[in-house]
C-alpha positions as CSV (number, residue, x, y, z in Angstrom):
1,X,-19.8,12.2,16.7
2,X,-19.8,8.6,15.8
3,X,-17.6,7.6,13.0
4,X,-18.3,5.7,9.9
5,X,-16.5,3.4,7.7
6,X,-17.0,4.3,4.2
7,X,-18.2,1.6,1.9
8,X,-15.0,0.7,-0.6
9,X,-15.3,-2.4,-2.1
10,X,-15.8,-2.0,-6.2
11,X,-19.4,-1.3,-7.3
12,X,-21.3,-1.5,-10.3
13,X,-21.1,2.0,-10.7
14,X,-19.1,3.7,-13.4
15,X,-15.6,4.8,-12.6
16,X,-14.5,7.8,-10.7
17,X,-13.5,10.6,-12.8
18,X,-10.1,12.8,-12.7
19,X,-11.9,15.3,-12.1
20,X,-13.5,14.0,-9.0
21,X,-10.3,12.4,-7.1
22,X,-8.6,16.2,-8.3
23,X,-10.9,18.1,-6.7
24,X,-9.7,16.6,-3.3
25,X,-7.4,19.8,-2.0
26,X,-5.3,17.5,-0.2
27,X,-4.9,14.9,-3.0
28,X,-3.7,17.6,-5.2
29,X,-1.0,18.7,-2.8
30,X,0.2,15.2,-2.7
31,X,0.1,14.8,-6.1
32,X,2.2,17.8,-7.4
33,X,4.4,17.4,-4.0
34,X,5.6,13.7,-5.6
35,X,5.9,14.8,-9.3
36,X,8.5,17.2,-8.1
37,X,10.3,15.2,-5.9
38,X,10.0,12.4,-8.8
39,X,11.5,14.7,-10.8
40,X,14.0,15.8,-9.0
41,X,14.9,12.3,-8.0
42,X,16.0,11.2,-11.1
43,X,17.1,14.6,-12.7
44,X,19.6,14.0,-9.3
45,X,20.3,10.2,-10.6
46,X,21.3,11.8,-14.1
47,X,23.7,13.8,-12.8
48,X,25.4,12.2,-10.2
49,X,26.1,9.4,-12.3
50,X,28.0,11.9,-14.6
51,X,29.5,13.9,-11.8
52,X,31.5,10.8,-10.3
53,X,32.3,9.8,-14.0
54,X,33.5,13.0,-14.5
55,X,35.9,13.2,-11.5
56,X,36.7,9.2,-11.7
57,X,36.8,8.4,-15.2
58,X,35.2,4.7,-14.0
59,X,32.3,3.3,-16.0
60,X,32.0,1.0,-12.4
61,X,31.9,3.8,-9.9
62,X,29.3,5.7,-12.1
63,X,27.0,2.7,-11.8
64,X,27.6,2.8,-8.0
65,X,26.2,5.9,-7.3
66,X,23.2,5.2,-9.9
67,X,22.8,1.8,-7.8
68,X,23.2,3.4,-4.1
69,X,19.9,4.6,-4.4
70,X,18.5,1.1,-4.2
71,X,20.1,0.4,-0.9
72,X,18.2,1.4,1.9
73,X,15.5,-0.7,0.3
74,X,17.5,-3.8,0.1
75,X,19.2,-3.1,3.6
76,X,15.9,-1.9,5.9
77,X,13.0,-1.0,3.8
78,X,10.9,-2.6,6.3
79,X,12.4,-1.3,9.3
80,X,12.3,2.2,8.1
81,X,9.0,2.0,6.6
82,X,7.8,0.9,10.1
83,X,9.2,4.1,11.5
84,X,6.5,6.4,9.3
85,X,4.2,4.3,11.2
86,X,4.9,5.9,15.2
87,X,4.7,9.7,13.6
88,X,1.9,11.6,12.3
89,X,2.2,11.1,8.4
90,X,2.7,14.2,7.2
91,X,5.7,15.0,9.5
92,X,7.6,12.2,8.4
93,X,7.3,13.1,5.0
94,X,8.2,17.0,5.6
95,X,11.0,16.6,7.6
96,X,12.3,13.6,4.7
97,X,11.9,16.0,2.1
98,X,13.8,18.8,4.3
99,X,16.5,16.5,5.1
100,X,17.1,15.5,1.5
101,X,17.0,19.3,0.2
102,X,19.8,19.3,2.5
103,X,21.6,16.4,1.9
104,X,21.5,17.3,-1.8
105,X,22.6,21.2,-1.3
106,X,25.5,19.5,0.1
107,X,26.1,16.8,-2.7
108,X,26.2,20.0,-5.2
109,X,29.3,21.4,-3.8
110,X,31.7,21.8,-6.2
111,X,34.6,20.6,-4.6
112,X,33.0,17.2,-2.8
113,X,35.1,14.5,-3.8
114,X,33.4,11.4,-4.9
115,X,33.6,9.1,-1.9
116,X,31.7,12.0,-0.2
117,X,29.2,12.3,-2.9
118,X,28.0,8.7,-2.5
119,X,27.8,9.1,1.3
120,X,25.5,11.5,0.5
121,X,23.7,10.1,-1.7
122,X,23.0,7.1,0.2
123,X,22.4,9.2,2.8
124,X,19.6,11.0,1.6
125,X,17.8,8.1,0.1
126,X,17.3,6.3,3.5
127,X,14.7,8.8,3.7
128,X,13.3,7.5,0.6
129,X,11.7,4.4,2.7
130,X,9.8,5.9,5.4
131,X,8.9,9.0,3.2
132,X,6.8,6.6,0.5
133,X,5.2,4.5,3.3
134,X,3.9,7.6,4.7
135,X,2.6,8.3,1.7
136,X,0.7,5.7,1.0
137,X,-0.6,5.1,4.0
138,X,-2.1,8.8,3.9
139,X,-3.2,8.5,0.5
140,X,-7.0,6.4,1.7
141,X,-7.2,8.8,4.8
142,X,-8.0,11.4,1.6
143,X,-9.4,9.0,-1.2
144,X,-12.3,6.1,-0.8
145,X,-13.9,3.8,-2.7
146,X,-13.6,4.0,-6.3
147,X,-11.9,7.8,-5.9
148,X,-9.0,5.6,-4.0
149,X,-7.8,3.2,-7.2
150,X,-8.2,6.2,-9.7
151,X,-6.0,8.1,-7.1
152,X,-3.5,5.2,-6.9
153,X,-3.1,5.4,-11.1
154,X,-2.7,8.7,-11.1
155,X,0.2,8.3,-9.0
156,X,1.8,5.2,-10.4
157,X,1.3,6.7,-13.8
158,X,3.2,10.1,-12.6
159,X,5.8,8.3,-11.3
160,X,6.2,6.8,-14.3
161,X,6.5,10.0,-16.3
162,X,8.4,11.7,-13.9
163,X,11.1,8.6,-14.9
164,X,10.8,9.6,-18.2
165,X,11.2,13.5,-18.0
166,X,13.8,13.2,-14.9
167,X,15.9,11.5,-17.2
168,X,16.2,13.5,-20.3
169,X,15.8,16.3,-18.5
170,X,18.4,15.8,-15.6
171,X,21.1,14.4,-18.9
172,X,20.6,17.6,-20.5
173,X,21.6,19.7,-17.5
174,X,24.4,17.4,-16.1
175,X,25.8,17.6,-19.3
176,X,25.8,21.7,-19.0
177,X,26.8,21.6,-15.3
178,X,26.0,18.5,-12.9
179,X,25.7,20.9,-9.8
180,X,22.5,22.9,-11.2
181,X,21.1,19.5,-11.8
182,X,21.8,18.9,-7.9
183,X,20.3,22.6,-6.6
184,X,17.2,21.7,-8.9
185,X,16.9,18.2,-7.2
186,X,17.3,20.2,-3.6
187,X,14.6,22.6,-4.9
188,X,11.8,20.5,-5.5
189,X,12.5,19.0,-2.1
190,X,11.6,22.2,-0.4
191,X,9.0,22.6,-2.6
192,X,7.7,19.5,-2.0
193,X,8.2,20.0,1.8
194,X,6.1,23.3,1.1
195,X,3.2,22.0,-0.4
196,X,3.0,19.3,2.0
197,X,3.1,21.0,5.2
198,X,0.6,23.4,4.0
199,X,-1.6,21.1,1.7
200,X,-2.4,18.8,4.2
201,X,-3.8,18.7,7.2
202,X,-2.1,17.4,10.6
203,X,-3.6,14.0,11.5
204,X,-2.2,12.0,14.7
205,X,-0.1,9.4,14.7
206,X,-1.8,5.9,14.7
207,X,0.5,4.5,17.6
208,X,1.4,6.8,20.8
209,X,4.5,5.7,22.4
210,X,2.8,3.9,25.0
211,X,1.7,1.3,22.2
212,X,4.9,0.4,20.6
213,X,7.3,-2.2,20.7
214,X,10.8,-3.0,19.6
215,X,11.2,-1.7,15.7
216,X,12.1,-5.0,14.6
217,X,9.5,-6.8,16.0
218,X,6.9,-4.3,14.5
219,X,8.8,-4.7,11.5
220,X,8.3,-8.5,11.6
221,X,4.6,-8.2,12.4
222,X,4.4,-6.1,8.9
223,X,5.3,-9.4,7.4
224,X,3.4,-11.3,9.5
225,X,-0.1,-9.1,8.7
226,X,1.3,-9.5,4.6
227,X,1.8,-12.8,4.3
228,X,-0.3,-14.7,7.2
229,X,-3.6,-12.7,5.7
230,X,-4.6,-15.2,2.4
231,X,-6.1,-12.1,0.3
232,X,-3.0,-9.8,1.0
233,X,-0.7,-12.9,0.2
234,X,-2.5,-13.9,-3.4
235,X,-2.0,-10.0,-4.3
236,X,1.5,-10.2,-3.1
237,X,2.5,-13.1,-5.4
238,X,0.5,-11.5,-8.1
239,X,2.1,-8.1,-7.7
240,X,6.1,-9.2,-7.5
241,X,5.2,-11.7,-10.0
242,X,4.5,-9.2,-12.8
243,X,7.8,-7.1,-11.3
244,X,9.6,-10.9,-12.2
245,X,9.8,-9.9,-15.8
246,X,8.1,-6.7,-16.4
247,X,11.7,-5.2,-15.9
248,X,13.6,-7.5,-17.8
249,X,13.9,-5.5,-21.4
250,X,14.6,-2.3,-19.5
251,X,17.3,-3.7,-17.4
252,X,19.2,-5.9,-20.6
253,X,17.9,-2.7,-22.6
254,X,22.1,-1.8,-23.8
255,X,23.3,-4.6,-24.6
256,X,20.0,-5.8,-26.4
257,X,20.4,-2.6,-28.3
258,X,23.8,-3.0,-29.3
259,X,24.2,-6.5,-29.9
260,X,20.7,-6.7,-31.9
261,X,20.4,-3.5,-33.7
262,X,20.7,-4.1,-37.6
263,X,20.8,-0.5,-38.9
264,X,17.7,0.4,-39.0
265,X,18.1,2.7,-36.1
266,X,21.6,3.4,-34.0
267,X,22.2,1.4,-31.0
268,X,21.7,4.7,-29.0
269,X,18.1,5.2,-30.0
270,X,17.2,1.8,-29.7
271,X,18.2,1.5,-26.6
272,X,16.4,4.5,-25.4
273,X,13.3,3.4,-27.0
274,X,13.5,-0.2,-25.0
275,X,13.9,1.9,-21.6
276,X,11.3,4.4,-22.4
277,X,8.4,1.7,-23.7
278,X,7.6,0.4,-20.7
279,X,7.1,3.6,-18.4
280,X,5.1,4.8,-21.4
281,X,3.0,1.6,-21.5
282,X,2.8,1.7,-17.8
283,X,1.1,5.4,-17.9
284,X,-1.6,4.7,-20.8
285,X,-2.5,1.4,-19.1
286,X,-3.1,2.9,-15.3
287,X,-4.8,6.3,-17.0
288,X,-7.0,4.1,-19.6
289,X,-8.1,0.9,-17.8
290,X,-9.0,3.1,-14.8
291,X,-10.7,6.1,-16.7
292,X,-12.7,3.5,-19.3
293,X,-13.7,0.5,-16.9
294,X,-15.8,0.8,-14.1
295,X,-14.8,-1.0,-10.4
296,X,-16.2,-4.1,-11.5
297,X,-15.0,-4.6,-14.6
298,X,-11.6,-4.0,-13.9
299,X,-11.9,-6.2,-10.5
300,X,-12.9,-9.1,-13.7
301,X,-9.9,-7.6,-16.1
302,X,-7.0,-8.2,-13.0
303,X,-6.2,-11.5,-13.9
304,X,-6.7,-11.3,-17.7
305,X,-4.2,-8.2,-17.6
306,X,-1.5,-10.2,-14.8
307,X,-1.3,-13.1,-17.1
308,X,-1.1,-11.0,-20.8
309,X,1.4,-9.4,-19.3
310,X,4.5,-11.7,-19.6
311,X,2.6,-13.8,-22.8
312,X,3.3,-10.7,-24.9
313,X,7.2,-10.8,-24.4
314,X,7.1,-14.3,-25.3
315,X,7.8,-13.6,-29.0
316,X,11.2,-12.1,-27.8
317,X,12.2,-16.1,-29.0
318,X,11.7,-14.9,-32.4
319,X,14.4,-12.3,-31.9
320,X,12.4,-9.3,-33.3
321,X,14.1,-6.0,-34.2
322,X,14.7,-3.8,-30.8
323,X,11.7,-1.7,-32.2
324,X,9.5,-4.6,-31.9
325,X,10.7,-5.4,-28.4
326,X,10.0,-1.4,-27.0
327,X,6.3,-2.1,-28.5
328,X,6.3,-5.4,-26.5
329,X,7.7,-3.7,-23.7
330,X,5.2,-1.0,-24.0
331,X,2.3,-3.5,-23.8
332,X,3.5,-5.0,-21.3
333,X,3.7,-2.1,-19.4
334,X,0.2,-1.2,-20.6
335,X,-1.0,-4.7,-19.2
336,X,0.7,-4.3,-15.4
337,X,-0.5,-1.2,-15.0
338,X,-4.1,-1.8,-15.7
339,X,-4.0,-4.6,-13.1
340,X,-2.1,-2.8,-10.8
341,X,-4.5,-0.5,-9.1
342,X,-7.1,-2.7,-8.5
343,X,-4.6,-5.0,-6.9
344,X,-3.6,-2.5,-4.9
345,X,-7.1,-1.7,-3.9
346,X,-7.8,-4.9,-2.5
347,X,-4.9,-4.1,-0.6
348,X,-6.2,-1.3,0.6
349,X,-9.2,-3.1,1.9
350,X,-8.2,-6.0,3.6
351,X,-5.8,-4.6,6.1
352,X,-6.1,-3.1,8.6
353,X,-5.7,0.6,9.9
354,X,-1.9,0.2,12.0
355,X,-0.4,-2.1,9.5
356,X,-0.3,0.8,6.5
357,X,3.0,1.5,6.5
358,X,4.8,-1.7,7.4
359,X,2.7,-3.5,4.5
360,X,3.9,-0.3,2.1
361,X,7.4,-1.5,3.2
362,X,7.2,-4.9,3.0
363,X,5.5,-4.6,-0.4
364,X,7.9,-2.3,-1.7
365,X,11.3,-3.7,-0.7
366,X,10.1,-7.2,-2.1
367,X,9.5,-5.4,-5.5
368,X,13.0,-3.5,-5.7
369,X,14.5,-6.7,-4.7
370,X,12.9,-9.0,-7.3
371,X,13.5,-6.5,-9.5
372,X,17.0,-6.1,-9.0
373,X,16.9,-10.5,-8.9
374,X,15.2,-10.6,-12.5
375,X,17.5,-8.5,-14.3
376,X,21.2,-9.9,-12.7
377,X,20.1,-13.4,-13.0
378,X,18.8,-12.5,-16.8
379,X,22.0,-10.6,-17.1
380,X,24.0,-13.4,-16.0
381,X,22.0,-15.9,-18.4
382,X,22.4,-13.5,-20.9
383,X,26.2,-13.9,-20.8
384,X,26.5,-18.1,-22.3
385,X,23.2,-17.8,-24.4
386,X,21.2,-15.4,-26.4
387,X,19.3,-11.9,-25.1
388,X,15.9,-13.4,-26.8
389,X,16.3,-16.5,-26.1
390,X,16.6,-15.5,-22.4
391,X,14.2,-12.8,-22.2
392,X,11.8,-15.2,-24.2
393,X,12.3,-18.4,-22.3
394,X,11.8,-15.9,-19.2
395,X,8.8,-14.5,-20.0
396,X,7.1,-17.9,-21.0
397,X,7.9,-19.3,-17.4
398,X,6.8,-16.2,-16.0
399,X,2.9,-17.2,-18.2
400,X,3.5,-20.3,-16.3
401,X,3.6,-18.9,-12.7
402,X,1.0,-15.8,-13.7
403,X,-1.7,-19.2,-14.5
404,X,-0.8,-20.5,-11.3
405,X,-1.6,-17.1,-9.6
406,X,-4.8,-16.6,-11.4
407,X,-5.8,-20.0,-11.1
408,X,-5.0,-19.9,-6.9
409,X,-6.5,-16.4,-6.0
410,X,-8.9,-16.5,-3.4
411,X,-12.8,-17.1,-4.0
412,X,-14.9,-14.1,-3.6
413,X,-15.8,-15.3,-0.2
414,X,-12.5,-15.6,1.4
415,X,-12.1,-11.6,-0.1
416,X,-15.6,-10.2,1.3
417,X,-14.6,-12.3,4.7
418,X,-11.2,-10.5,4.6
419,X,-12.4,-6.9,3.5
420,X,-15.2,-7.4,6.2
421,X,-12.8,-8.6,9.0
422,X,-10.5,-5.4,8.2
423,X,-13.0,-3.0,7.9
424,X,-14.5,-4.2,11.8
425,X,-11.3,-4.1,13.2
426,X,-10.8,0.0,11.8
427,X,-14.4,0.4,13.5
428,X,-13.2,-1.0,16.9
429,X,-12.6,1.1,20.2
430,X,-9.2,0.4,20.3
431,X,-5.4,0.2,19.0
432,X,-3.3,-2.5,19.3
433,X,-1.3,-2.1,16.0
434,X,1.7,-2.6,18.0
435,X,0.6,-6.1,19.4
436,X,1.2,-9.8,17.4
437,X,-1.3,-10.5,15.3
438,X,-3.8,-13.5,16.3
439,X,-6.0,-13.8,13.2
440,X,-5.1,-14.3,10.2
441,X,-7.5,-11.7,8.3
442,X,-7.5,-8.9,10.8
443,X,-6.1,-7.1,14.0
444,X,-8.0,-4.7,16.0
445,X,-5.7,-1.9,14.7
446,X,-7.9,1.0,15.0
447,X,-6.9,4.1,17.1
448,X,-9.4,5.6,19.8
449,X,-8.5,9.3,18.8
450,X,-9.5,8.3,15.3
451,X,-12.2,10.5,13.2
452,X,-13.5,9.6,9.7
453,X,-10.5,10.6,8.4
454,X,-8.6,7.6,10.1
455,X,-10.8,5.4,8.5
456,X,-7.6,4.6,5.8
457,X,-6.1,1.3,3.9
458,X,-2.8,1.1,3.1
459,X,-1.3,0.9,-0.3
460,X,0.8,-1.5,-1.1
């Protein structure tokens, strides 16, 4: 049977309903198999924070094992991202969900000392890299066209409240007994692994052995395909742009709180409310720009939304009360969100097939390293002159780069050109994901064992 490339560049149509991308069996396996995981993630943050507290008594070595989660990104994202792309997707995220269960049954051991417990934990979340680019590169093998960015949303907004309800949940238990928290992280790993292994179906990997190279040089052609393609490179910049300052209040969140706080409210619930506003932003802006605007008109909001999004923490120079700055925070958050998906949709489009998990790695160690950037260099700033002076100043230069974004993105021709030149290397006879890239829009990527099904786009 001759396969067919579905048609998923934005339309006039109205928007894909919930209802629609829900009804996908497989979607909703993937779905509820990352909420618990999220979940469990940071219930399992919570707690071993206060479990190495607990048995050191060190404000430092509790923010080490908070921080060791961020590692594997900042070490090998890339390189283990590119490993999800030599095994069928849904193994490599089964057997990553087993092997944390595991890892985390272990850290819950009630006599583990603390050096052990951030062996583990570091450990289990070099699975964390290969796991999410298998993810995403699955997710357009289920979802197309508009169904595909609604999808996306849903997920970035689950995340989000997983964040939210990982945390308060995971510091209630910890408080009660950190080792439950733990056995409830390893739980929703099996679960996880559960849902996933029977919720989805087996698809082949997109390289056999015979097609691949050495890992780092696969690794290098994932930035190669990211930034040598012009479309994938103008959503890059946009995308770790808006991570630039987007984090900023959450990460100076405590000291903000205590050292701005006039009464009004303690320094406690101020600082929660900074850290909370913008994951609660971040959810109503991917569920409402999504569910109210249709392809088009969110394709026409993208740049809008990218640069509002730092403009409203500019008022931060008027040092407002820390209320003030978790509803800036919050709309912030509402505006990086709303542009998110359809960034990410583009994406989607203009790469192609054997580059989906490399470009998820690429993508997402840049963001947890600009993040991490943004809020030490702010920190440090934050030490010789005022938090809203610094936030502010930050924010204002980060309106400055956002116009230079919006003003360089590519013309619609240089998108269709790139979107076309993906989607006819996914159509060809042949895989060569494993071989340098020529072009610099395409790479005939596409595997001869591939069905409609393998007609996918990464997510970035």
């Amino acid at each position: 049977m001759e396969a067919t490339v579905p048609d998923e560049r934005p339309s006039a149509e109205g928007p894909a309903t919930f209802r629609e991308v829900f009804a996908q069996r497989e979607f909703r396996a993937v779905f509820v198999a990352g909420a618990l995981s999220w979940v469990g993630d940071y219930v399992a943050k919570a707690a071993v924070t206060l479990l190495v507290y607990q048995q050191t008594r060190s404000v430092a070595l509790s923010a080490a094992a908070f921080a060791v989660s961020f590692l594997p990104w900042l070490l090998g994202g890339p390189v283990l991202a590119a490993l999800a792309e030599r095994y069928p997707y849904r193994r490599v995220m089964v057997a990553c969900d087993l092997i944390r269960m595991a890892l985390m049954l272990l850290i819950a051991l009630p006599t583990l000392p603390y050096q052990a417990v951030l062996m583990l934990i570091f450990a289990a979340t070099l699975a964390n890299p290969p796991s999410q680019a298998a993810k995403s590169a699955l997710m357009p093998q289920m979802l197309a066209g508009d169904r595909l960015v609604v999808g996306l949303s849903l997920n970035s907004s689950i995340g989000q409240a997983a964040q939210v309800v990982g945390y308060v949940f995971g510091a209630a238990v910890a408080a009660i007994d950190p080792e439950v928290a733990l056995l409830f992280n390893a739980a929703t790993f099996g679960l996880s692994a559960l849902l996933l292994r029977f919720g989805v179906r087996h698809r082949p990997a997109m390289t056999n052995p015979a097609q691949r190279s050495h890992l780092l040089r696969e690794t290098r052609q994932g930035f190669a395909i990211v930034f040598g393609t012009p479309v994938l490179r103008a959503i890059a910049v946009l995308v770790f742009s808006a991570m630039l300052f987007s984090i900023v209040p959450e990460g100076l969140a405590a000291a903000w709180a205590n050292e701005e706080s006039r009464g009004a409210v303690s320094a406690g619930t101020a600082q929660a409310a900074i850290m909370v506003a913008n994951p609660v932003g971040f959810i109503l802006g991917g569920l409402l720009v999504s569910r109210l605007f249709g392809p088009t008109r969110r394709l026409k909001l993208m740049r809008p939304l990218a640069v509002l999004a730092p403009l409203v923490l500019v008022p931060s120079l008027l040092d407002p009360s820390p209320l003030v700055v978790a509803l800036l925070a919050a709309v912030c958050g509402f505006a990086v969100a709303g542009m998110l998906p359809m960034a990410n949709g583009l994406f989607v489009q203009a790469l192609p097939n054997g580059f989906r998990a490399r470009a998820f790695g690429v993508m997402a160690t840049g963001v947890q390293v600009i993040q991490g950037l943004s809020v030490l260099v702010t920190g440090v700033l934050s030490e010789r002159f005022p938090i809203p002076v610094v936030v502010g100043v930050w924010s204002a230069a980060g309106v400055v780069l956002m116009v230079v974004a919006a003003l360089r993105w590519p013309d619609s021709k240089t998108v269709d050109d790139a979107i076309a030149a993906a989607s006819a290397a996914n159509a060809g006879p042949t895989t060569e994901a494993s071989g340098p890239v020529e072009d610099d829009t395409a790479a005939d990527t596409s595997d001869p064992r591939a069905d409609d099904s393998h007609r996918r786009h990464a997510v970035s």
